[in-house]
C-alpha positions as CSV (number, residue, x, y, z in Angstrom):
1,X,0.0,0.0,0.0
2,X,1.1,3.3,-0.8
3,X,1.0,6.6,1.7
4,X,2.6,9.3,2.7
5,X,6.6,9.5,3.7
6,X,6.2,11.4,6.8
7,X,3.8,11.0,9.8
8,X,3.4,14.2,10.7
9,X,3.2,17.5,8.2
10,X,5.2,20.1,9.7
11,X,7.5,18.7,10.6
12,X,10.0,22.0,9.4
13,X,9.1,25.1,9.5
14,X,11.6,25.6,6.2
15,X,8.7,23.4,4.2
16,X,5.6,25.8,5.3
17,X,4.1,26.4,1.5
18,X,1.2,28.5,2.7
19,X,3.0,31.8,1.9
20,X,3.7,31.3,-1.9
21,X,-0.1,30.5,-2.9
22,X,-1.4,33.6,-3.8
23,X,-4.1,33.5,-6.7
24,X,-5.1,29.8,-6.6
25,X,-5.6,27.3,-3.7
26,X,-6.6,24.3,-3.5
27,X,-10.1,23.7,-1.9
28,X,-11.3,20.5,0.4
29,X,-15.0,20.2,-0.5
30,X,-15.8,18.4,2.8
31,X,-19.8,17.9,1.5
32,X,-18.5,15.7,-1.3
33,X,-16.1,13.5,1.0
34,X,-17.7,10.2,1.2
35,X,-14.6,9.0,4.1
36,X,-12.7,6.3,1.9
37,X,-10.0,7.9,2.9
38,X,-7.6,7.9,-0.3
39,X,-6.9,11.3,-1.1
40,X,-5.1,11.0,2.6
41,X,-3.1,7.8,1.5
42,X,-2.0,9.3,-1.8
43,X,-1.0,12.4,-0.3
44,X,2.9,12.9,-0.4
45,X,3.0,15.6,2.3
46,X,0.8,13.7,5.1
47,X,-1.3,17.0,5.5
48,X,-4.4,15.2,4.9
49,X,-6.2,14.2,8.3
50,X,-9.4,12.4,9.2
51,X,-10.7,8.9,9.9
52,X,-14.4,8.8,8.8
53,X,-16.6,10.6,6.8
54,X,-16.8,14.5,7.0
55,X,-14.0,13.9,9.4
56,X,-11.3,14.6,6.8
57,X,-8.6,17.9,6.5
58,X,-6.0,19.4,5.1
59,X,-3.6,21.8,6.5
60,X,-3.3,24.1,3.9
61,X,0.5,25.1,5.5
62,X,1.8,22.3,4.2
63,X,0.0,21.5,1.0
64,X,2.0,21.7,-2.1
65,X,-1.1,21.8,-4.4
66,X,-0.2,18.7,-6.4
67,X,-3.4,17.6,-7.2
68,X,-3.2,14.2,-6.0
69,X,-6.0,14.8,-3.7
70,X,-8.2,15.6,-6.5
71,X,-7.3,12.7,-8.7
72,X,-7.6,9.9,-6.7
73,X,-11.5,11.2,-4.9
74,X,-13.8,9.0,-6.7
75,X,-16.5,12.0,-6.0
């Protein structure tokens, strides 16, 4: 199974991305999130959080906007 490499997002400061978005972010639609949970495993930076449905996060600090997220969500 494939996930994340780190455990924890933030784990330096020096990797913070929130500063550099400026026009276009990317957006968690927490209504469509039906909890199978694989936009979190495909994730490289671990800044996806939740368990369950509607439970589900992302630290927007950390994101890189790849767009992984977005691919994987079968909604």
């Amino acid at each position: 199974m494939f996930g994340p490499l780190f455990c924890k997002p933030g784990s330096s400061k020096e990797y913070k991305t929130g500063s550099w978005r400026s026009t276009q972010k990317p957006k968690f639609l927490q209504q469509n999130c039906i909890g199978c949970g694989l936009c979190k495993l495909v994730c490289p930076e671990a800044c996806i959080t939740g368990k369950e449905k509607n439970t589900y996060t992302v630290d927007y600090d950390y994101c890189k906007g790849c767009g992984l997220c977005a691919y994987i969500c079968p909604k």
